[in-house]
VMD Tcl script that builds the backbone (N, CA, C; Angstrom):
set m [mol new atoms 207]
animate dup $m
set s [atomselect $m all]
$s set {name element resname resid chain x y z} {
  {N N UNK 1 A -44.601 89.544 -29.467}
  {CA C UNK 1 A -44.231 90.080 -30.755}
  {C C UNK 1 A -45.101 89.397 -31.808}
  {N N UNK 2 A -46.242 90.167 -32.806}
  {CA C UNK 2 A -46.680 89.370 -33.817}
  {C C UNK 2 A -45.515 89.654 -34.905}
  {N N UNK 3 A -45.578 88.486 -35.878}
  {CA C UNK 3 A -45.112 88.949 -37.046}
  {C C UNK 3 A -45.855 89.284 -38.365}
  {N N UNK 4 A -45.356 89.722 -39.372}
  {CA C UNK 4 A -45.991 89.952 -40.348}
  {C C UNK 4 A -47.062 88.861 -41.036}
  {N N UNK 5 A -46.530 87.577 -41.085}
  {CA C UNK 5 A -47.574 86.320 -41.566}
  {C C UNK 5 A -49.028 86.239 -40.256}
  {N N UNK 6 A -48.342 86.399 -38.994}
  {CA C UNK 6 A -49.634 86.671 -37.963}
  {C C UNK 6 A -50.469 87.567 -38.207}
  {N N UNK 7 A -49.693 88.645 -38.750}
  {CA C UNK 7 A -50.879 90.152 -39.024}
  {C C UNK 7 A -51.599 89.885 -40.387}
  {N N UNK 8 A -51.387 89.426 -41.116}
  {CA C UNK 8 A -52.136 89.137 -42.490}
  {C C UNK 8 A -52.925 87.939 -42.194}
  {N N UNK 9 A -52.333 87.030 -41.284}
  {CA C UNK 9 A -53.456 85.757 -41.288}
  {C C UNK 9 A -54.801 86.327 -40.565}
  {N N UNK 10 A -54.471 87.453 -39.603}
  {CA C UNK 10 A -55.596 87.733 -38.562}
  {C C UNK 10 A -56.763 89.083 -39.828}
  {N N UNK 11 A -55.938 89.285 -40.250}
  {CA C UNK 11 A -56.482 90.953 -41.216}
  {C C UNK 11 A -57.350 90.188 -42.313}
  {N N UNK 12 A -57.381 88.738 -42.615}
  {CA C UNK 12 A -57.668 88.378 -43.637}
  {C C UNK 12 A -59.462 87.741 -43.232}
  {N N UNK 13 A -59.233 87.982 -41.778}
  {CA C UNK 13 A -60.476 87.554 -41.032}
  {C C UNK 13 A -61.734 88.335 -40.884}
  {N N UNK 14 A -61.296 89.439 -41.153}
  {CA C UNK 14 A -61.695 91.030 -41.046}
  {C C UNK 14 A -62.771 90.958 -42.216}
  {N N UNK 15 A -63.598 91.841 -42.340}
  {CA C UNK 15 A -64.648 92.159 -43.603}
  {C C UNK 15 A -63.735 93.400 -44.724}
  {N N UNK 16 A -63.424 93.062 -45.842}
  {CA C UNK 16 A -62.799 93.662 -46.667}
  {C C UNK 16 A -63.200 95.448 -46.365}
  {N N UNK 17 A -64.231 95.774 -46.115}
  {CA C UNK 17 A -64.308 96.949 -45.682}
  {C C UNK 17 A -64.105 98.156 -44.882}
  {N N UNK 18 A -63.423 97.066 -43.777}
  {CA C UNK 18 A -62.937 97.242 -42.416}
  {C C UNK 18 A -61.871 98.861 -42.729}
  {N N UNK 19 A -61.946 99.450 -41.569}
  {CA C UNK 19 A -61.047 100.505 -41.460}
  {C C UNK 19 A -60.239 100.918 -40.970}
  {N N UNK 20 A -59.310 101.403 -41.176}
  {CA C UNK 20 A -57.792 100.887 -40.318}
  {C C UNK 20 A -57.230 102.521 -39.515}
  {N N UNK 21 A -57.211 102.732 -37.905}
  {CA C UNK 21 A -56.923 103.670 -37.702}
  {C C UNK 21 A -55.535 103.405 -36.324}
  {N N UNK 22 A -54.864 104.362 -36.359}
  {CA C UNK 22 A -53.923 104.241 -35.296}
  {C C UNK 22 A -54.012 105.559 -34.371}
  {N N UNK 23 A -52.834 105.465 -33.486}
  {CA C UNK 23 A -52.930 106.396 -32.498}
  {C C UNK 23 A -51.598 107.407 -33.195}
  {N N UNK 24 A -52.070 108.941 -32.821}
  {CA C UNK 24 A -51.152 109.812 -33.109}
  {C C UNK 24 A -50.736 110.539 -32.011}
  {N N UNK 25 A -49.539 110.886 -32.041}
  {CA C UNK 25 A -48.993 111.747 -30.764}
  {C C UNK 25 A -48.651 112.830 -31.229}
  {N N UNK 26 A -49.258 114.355 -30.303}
  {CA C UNK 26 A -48.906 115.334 -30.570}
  {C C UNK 26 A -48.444 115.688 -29.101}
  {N N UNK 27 A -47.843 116.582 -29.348}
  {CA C UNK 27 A -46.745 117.183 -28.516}
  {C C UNK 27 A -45.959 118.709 -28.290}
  {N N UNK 28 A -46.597 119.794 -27.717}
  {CA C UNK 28 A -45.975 121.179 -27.280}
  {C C UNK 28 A -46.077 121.366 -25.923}
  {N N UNK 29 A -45.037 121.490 -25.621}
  {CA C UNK 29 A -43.967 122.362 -24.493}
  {C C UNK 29 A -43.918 120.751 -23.750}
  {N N UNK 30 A -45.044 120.967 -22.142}
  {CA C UNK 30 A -45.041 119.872 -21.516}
  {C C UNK 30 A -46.003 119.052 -21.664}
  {N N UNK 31 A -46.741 119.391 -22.414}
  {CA C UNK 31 A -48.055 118.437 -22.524}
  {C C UNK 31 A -48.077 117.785 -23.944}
  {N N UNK 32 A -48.644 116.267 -23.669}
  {CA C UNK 32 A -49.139 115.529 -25.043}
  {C C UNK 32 A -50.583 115.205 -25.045}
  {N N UNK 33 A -50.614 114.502 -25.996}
  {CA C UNK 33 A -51.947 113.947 -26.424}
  {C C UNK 33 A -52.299 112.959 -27.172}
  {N N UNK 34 A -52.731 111.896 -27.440}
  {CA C UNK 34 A -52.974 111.391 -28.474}
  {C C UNK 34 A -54.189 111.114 -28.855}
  {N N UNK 35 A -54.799 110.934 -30.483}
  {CA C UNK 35 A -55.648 110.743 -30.639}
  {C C UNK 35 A -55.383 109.994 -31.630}
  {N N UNK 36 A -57.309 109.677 -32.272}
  {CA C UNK 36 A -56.689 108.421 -33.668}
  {C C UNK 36 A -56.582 108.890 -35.809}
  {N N UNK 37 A -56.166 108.552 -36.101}
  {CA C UNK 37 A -55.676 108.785 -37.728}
  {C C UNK 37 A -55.505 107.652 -38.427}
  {N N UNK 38 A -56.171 108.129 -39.725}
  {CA C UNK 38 A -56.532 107.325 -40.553}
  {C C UNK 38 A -55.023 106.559 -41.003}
  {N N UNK 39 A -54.955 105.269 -40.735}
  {CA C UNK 39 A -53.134 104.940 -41.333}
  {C C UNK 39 A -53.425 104.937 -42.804}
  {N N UNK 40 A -51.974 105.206 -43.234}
  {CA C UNK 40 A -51.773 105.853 -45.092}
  {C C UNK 40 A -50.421 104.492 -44.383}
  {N N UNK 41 A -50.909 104.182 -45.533}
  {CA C UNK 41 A -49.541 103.190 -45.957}
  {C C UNK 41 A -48.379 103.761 -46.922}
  {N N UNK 42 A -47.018 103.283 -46.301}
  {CA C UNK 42 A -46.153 103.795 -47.067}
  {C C UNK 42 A -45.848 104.443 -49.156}
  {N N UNK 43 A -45.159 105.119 -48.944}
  {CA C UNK 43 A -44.729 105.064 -49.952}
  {C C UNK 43 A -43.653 104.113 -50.878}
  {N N UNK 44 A -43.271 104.486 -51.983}
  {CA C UNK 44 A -42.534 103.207 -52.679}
  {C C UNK 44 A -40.999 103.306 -52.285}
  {N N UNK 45 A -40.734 104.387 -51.201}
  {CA C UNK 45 A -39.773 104.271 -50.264}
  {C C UNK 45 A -39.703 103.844 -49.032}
  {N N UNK 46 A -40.902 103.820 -48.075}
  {CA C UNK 46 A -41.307 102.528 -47.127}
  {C C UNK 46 A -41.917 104.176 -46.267}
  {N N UNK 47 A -41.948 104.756 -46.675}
  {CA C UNK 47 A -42.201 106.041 -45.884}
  {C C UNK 47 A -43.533 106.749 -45.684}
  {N N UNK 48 A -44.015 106.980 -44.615}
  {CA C UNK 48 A -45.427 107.696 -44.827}
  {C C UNK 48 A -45.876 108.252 -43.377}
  {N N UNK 49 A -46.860 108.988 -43.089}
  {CA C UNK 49 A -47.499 109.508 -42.033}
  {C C UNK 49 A -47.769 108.716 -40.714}
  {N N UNK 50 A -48.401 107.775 -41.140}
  {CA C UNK 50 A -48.438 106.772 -40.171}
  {C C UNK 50 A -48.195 105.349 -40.249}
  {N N UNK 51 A -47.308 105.336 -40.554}
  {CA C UNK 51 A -46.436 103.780 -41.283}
  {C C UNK 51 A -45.115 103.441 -41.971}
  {N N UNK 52 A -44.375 102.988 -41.168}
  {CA C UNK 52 A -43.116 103.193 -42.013}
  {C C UNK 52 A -42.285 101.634 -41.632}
  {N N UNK 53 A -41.719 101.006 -42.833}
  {CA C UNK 53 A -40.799 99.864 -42.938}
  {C C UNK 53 A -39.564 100.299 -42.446}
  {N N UNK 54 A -38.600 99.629 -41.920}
  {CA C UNK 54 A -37.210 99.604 -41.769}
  {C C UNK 54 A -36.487 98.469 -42.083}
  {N N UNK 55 A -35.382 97.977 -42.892}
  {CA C UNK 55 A -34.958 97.104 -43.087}
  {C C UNK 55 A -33.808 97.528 -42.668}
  {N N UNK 56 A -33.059 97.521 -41.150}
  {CA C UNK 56 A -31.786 97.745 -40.690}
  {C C UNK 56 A -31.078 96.837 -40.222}
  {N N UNK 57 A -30.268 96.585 -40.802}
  {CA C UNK 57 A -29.287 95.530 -40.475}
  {C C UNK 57 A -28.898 95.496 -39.257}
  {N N UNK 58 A -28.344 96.941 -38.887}
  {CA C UNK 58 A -27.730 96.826 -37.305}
  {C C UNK 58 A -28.799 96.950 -36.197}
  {N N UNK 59 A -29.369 97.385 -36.482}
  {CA C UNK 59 A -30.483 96.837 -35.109}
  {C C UNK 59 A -31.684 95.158 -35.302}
  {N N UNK 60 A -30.792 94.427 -36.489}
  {CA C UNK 60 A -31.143 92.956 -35.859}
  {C C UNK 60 A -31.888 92.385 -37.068}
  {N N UNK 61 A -32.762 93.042 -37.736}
  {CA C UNK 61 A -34.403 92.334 -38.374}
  {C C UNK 61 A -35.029 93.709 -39.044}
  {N N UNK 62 A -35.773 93.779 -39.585}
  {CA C UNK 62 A -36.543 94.603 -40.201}
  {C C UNK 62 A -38.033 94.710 -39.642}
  {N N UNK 63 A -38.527 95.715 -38.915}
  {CA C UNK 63 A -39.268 96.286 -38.572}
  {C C UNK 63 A -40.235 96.979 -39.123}
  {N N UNK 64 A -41.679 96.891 -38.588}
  {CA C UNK 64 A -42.885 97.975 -39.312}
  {C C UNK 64 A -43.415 98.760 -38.378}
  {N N UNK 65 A -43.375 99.763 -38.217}
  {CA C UNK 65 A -44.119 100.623 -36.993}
  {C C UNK 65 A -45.234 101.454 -37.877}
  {N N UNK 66 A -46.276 101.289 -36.804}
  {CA C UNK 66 A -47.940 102.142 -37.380}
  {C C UNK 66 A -47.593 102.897 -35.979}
  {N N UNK 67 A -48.592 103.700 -36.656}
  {CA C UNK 67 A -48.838 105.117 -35.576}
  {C C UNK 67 A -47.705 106.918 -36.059}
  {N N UNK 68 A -48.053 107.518 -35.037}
  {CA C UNK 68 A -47.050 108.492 -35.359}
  {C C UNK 68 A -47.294 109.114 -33.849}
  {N N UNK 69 A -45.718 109.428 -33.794}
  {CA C UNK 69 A -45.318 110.033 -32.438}
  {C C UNK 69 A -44.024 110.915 -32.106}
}
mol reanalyze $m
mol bondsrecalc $m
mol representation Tube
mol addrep $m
């Protein structure tokens, strides 16, 4: 498990220019696929295409998931 201070200490290593892509999952009938997409960082509700915050109490901790699937 990284955490958030791990992911910024390692991102900060990076060349400011660097480009940030994840994996997307698409999906009809029985077949998938994935390929890669540009991550969009949330909105000022934690919400977005390929990135989204959770701050849920009942499942433990607050969570960030990249990608879309």
């Amino acid at each position: 498990m990284t955490t958030v201070a791990e992911l910024i200490a390692y991102l900060q290593t990076l060349p400011p220019e660097t480009t940030v892509d994840v994996l997307a999952e698409e999906t009809a009938g029985y077949s998938s696929y994935s390929h890669w997409i540009d991550l969009e960082l949330p909105d000022e509700y934690g919400c977005g295409k390929s990135m989204e915050f959770y701050d849920c109490v009942s499942l433990g901790k607050p969570f960030l998931r990249m990608g879309r699937g």
